[in-house]
C-alpha positions in Angstrom: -7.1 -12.3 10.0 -8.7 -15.3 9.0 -6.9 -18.7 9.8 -7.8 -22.3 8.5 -8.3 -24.3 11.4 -6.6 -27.2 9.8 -3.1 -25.0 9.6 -4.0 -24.2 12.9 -4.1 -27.5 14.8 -1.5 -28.9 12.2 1.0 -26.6 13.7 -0.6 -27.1 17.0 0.8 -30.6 16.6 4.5 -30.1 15.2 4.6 -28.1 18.5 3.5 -30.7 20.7 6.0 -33.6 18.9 9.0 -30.7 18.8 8.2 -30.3 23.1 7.6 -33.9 24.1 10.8 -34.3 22.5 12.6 -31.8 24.5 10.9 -32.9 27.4 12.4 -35.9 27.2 16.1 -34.8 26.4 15.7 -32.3 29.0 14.0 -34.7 32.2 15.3 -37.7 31.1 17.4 -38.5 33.9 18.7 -35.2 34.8 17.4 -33.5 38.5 19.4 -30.0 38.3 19.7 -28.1 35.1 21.6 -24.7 34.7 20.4 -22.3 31.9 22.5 -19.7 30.0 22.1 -16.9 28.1 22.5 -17.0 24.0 23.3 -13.1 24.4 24.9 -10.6 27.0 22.7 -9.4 29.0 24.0 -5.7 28.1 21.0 -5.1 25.8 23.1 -4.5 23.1 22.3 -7.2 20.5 20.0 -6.3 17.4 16.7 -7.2 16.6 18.1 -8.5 13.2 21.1 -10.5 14.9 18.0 -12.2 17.1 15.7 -12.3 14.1 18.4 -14.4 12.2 19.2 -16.7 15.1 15.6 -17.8 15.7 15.6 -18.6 12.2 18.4 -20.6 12.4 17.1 -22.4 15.5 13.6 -23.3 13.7 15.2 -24.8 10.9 17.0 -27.2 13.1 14.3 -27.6 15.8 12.2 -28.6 12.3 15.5 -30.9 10.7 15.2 -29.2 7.7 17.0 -25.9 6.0 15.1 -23.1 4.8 14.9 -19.5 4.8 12.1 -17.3 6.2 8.8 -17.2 4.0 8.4 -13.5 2.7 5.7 -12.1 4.8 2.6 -10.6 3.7 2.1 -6.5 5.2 -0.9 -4.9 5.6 -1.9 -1.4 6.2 -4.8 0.5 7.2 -7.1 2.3 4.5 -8.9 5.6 4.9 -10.1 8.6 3.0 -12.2 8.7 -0.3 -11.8 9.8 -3.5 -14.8 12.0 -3.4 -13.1 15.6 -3.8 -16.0 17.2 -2.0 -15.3 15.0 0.8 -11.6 14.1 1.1 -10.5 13.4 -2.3 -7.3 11.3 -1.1 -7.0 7.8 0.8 -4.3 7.8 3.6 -2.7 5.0 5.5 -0.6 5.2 9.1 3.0 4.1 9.3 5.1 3.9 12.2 8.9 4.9 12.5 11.4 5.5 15.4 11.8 4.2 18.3 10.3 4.1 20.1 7.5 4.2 17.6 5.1 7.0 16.7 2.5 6.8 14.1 2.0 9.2 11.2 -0.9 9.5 8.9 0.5 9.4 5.3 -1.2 10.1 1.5 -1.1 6.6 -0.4 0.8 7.9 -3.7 1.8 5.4 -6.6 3.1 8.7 -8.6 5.7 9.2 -6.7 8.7 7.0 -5.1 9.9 8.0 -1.4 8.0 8.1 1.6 8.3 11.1 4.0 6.6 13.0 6.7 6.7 16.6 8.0 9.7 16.8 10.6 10.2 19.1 13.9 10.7 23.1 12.7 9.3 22.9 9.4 8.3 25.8 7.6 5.1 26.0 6.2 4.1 22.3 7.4 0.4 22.7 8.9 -0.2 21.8 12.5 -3.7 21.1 12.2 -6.0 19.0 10.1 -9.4 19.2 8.3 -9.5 15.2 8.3 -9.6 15.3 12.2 -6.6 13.3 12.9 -3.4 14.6 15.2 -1.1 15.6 13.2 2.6 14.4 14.0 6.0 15.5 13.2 9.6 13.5 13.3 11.9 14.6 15.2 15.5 12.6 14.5 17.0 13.3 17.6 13.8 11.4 19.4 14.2 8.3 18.1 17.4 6.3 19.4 17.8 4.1 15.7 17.6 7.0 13.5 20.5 7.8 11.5 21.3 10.5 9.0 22.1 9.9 5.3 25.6 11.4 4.5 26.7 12.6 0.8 29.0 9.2 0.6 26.0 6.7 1.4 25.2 4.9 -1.3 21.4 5.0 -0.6 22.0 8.9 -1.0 22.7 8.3 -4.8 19.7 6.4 -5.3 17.5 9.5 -4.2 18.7 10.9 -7.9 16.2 8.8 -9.2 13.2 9.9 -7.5 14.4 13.9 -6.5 16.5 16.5 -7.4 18.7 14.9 -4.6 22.0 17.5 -3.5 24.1 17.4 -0.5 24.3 20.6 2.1 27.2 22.4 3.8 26.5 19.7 6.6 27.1 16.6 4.1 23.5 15.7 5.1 21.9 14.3 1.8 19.0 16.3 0.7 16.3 16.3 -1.3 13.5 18.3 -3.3 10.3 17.1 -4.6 7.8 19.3 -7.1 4.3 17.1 -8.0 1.9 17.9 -10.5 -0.4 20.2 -9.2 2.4 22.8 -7.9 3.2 21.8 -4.4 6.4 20.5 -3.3 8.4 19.6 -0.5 12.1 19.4 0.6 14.2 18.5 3.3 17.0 15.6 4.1 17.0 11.9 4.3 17.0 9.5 7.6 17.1 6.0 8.0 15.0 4.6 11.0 12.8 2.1 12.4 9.8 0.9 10.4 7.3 -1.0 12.4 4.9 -3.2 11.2 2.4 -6.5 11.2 3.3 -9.2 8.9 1.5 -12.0 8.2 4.3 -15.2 7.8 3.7 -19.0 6.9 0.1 -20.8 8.6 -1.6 -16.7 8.3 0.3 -15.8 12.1 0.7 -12.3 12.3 4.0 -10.9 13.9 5.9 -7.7 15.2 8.4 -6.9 12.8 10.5 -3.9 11.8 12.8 -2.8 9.3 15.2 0.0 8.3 14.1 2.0 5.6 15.7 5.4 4.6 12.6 8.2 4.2 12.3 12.0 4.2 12.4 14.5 6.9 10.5 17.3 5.5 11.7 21.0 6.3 9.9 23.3 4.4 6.5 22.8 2.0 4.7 24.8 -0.2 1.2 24.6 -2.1 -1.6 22.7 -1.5 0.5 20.8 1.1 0.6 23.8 3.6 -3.1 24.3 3.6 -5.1 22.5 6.9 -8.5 21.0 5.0 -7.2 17.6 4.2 -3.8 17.8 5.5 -1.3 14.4 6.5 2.3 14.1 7.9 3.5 13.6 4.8 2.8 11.0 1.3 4.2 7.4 0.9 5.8 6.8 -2.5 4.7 3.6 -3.6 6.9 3.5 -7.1 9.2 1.3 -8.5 12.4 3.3 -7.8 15.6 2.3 -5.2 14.7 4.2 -2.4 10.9 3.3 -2.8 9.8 1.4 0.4 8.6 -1.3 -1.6 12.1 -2.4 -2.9 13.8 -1.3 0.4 11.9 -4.0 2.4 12.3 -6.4 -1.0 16.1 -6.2 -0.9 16.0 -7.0 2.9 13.6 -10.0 2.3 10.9 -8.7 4.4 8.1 -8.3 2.1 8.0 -9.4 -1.7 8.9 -6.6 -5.0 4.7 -6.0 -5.3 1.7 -4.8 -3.1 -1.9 -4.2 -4.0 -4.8 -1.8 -2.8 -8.8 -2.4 -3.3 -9.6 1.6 -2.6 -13.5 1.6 -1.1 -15.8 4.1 -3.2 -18.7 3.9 -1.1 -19.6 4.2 2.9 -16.8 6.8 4.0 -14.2 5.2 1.9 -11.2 3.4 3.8 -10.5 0.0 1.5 -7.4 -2.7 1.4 -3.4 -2.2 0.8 -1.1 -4.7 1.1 2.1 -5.6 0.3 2.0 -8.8 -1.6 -0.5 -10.0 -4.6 -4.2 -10.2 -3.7 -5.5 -13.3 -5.5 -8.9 -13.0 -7.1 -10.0 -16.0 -10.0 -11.1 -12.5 -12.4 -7.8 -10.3 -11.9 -6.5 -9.5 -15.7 -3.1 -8.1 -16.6 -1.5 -5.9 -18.6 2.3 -5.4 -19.0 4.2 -2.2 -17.6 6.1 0.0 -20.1 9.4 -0.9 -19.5 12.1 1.8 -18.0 9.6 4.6 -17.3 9.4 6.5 -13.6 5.8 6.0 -13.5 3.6 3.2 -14.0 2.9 3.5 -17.4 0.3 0.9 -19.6 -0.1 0.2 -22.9 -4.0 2.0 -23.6 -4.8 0.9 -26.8 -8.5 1.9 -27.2 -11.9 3.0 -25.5 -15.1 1.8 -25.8 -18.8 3.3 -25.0 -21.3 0.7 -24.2 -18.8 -2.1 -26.7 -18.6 0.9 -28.9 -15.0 1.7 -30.1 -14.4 5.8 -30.1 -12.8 6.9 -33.0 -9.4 7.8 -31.4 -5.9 7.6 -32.8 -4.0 4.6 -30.7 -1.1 6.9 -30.9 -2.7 9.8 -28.4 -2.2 7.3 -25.7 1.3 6.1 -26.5 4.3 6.5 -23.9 6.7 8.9 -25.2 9.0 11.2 -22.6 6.0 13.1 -20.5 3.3 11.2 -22.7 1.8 8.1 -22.0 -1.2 6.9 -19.3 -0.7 6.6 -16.2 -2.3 5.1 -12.9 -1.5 7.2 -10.3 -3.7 6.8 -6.5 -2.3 10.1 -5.3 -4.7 11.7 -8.2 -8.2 12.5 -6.8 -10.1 12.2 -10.5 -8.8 10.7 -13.8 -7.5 12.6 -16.7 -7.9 12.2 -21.0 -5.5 13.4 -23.2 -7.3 16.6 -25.1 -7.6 14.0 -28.6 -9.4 11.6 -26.7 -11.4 13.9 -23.9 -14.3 15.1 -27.1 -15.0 11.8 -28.6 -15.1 10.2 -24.8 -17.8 13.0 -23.7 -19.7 13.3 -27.1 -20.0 9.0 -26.8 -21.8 9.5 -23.3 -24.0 12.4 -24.5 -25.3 11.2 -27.2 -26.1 7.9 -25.4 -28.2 9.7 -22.8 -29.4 12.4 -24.7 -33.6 10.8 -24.9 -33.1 10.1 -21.0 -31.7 13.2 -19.5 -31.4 16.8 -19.8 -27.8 17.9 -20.9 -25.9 21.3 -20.1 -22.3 22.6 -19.9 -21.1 24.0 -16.4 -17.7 25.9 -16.7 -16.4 23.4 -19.6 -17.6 20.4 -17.8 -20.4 18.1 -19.2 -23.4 17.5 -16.4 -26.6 15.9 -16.3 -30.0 15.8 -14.8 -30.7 12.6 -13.5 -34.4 11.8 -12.2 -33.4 8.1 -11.7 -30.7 5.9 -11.3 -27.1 6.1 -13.2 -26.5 2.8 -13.7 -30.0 1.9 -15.7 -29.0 5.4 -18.0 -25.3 5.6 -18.4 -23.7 3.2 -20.7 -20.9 0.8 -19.5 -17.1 2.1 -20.8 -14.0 -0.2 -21.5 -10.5 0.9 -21.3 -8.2 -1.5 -23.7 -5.2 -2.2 -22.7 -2.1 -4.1 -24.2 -2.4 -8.3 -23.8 -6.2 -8.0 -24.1 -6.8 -6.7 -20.6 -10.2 -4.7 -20.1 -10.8 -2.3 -17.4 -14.8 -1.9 -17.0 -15.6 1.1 -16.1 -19.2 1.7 -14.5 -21.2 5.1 -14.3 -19.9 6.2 -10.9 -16.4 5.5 -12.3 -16.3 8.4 -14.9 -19.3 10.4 -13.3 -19.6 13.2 -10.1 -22.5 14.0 -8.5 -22.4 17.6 -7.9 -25.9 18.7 -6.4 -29.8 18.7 -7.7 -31.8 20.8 -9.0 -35.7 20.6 -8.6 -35.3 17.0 -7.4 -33.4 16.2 -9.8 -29.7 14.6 -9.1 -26.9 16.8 -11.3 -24.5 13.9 -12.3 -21.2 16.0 -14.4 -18.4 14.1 -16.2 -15.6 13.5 -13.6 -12.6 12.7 -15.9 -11.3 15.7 -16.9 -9.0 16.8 -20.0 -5.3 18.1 -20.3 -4.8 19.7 -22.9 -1.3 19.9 -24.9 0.4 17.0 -22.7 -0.6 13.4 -24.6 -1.4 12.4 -21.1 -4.2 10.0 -19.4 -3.7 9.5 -15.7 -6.2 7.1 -13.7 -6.8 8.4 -10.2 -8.6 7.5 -7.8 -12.2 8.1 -9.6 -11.4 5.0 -11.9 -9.6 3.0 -9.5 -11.6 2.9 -6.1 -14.2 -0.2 -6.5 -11.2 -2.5 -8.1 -8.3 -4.5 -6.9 -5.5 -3.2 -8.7 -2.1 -4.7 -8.5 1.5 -3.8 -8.7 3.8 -7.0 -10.0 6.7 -5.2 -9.7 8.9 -8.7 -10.2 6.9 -9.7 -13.1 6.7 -6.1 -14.7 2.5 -6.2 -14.9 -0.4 -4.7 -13.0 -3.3 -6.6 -12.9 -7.1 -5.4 -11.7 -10.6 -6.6 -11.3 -13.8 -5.1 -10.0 -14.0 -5.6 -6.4 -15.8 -5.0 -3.1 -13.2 -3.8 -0.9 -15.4 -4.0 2.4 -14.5 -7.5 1.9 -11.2 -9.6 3.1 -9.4 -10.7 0.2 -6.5 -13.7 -0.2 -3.0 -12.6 -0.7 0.3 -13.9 -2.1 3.8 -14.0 -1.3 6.3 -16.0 -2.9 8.8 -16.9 -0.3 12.5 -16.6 -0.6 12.2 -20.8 -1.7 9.8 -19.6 -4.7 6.9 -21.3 -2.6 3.6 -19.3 -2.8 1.8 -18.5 0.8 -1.9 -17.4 0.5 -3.0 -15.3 3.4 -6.0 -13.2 3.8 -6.1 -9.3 4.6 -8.2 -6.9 4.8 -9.2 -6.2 8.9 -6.0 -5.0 10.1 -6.7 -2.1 12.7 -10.1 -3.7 13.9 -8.3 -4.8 16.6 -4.8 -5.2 18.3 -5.2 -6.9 21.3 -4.4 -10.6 21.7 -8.6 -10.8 22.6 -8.9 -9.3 19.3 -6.5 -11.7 17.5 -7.4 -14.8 17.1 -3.7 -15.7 16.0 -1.9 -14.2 18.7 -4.4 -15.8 20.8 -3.7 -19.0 19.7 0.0 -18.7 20.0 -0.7 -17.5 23.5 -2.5 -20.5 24.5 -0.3 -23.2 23.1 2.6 -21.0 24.6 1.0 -21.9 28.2 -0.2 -25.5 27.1 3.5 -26.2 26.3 4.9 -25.0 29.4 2.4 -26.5 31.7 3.2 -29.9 29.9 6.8 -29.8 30.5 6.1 -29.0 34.5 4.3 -31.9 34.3 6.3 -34.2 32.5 8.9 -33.2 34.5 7.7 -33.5 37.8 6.3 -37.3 37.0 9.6 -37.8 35.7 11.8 -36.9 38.6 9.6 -39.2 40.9 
């Protein structure tokens, strides 16, 4: 994490005037001093109970009341949307305790985060992504909990399952996606651990209890070992969504953002907070829908307009668009699929050979994309543009006589009124989820890069962080922030031995 020097040695200093004061209180006069304990020693106190008395503490230590800035998460990124190589982007959480980490599918399509548990049938035990796959085990972990029928958190799994309650009053659940596969099991509430990134950019330990799902039994694509996780993390706007669990416990603000990397092996940004970027437009959400649905009012081909009826991209029950990162390619409603195709084709027709490959459009390219293929623009509601470039609507599939074969990578569903943007369209952009102001926002983006973050705190005051390099390193040598806290930690402590020893003389 990056960290302004001047934040640095400005806290530095606060420190400094907050110990020479103690210093004094404590030496002045005094040769014996007894300490006690704020807690039994029994162990027995929570994390939260401590977390809530330090805060206290520092608001005195600091004369002033406040409460605790909203901190800033961020996760690791990897995978890629390129279908012939992963054609998903994962991130690692950790739960229990003590904590294990799980490899999990990032998925704004869905709501509730779960992972494969101990005896589950049909759950793989091996992966095609080379990564060790995990499973919970509820009985492991000495803070996790079972959700009864009566638990109010089990009625807010009706929103985003077909939730139900077995002979065992353990409060179940039952998830069918889109392309078939589907998972169920029964939900737990446990440890989350994290890093979050709090006031002058210092990164701390923290945890929280969320309530997730213990998978028992998948079916689908999910039981097959190519590209397999432990299990998805539901990024949606819904109650039992991790995203407002950790919002209604004021640890992390109601939004979070991801900058998916196209290019070099994938990987890419996700944070939870509002990356900050001067060219970010926005667009309002569709109120009251389970998804994230936009307002698409038109498309364009190189500042073209297609000839497409605004009404084919209208929200209306199953209809509407969509953006959805647990979708490997992007998807057209059939009325707008054949005027979005034709637009291209006839664009390139005097650069490149055509020809249609099992209903899919494909070119021969002798040279690059970007100086052939026109530019396209996706309007949307409030005058918000997404650009998208060649490689975000086009696949390269093979060549042929040294020539690339570039196909068209959205695809068509037919009969639905539906346009989802997967991860094709959205890799290469910062796209954001305001879930308090009801907006996403998105720009283009090169997510090898850091990017600034914000986080309203609990006061309505904005902190501006940058993300970006989490899992480069975890050591103190490796973070400059715990680093620094280290050192002034041992600064402060040698200069009360001092003080105190030239004090008793």
């Amino acid at each position: 994490m990056v960290v302004s020097a001047v934040l640095r040695y400005g806290l530095l200093v606060v420190l400094v005037g907050v110990v020479f004061q103690a210093a004094v209180v404590l030496c002045g006069g005094v040769g014996m001093m007894t300490l006690e304990r704020a807690f039994p020693t029994n162990h027995g106190v929570e994390m939260s109970k401590l977390r809530a008395r330090d805060w206290v503490r520092h608001g005195r230590l600091l004369q002033q009341s406040y409460a605790p800035p909203l901190g800033v998460v961020d996760f690791p990124v990897e995978g890629t949307y390129d279908p012939f190589l992963v054609g998903l982007y994962y991130t690692r959480v950790q739960l229990g305790s003590p904590p294990r980490e799980f490899y999990v599918q990032i998925d704004t399509g869905s709501d509730v985060l779960w992972v494969s548990c101990n005896s589950c049938n049909g759950c793989p035990t091996a992966s095609g992504l080379k990564i060790q796959l995990e499973f919970f085990d509820p009985s492991s972990s000495s803070t996790a909990d079972l959700i009864s029928c009566s638990d109010q958190r089990c009625a807010l799994g009706v929103e985003s399952s077909d939730s139900g309650c077995s002979n065992r009053n353990q409060c179940s659940y039952t998830f069918q996606y889109g392309d078939g596969s589907g998972t169920s099991g029964y939900y737990v509430s446990d440890l989350m651990h994290f890093d979050t990134i709090v006031g002058n950019s210092m990164t701390t330990n923290s945890s929280a209890s969320v309530v997730f799902g213990c998978s028992t039994s998948e079916t689908g694509d999910l039981t097959k070992s190519d590209r397999a996780v432990d299990g998805i993390f539901g990024f949606g706007q819904q109650g039992l969504s991790v995203i407002s669990q950790l919002a209604s416990q004021g640890m992390a603000p109601k939004s979070f953002s991801h900058c998916l990397k196209g290019s070099n092996g994938g990987g890419g940004i996700l944070v939870l907070g509002q990356i900050v970027e001067p060219n970010v437009v926005y667009t309002p959400l569709v109120p009251s829908q389970a998804h994230y649905n936009l307002n698409l009012e038109s498309i364009a081909v190189n500042g073209q307009t297609l000839p497409i009826d605004p009404s084919v991209f209208s929200t209306s029950g199953n209809s509407g668009t969509i953006i959805d990162s647990g979708t490997t390619l992007a998807y057209l409603a059939e009325e707008a699929y054949d005027p979005f195709v034709n637009a291209i084709t006839q664009y390139v027709s005097q650069s490149v050979r055509t020809f249609t490959t099992r209903g899919t459009q494909c070119y021969l390219v002798t040279s690059s994309i970007s100086e052939i293929f026109p530019p396209v623009s996706l309007n949307f509601a409030g005058g918000a543009t997404m650009i998208l470039n060649p490689q975000d609507y086009l696949l390269q599939q093979n060549s042929i006589s040294g020539a690339a074969v570039w196909c068209i990578g959205i695809q068509k569903i037919q009969g639905q009124g539906l346009t989802i943007l997967g991860d094709l369209v959205l890799k290469d952009k910062i796209i954001v989820y305001d879930l308090a102001g009801q907006q996403i926002g998105w720009a283009n983006y090169d997510c090898s890069m850091p990017v600034n973050v914000s986080a309203a705190s609990s006061t309505g005051k904005s902190e501006f962080v940058s993300a970006g390099q989490i899992g480069k390193s975890s050591s103190l040598v490796g973070n400059p922030n715990r680093l620094m806290i280290l050192m002034a930690a041992v600064s402060f402590l040698l200069y009360i031995s001092l003080f105190c020893s030239f004090a008793f003389l």
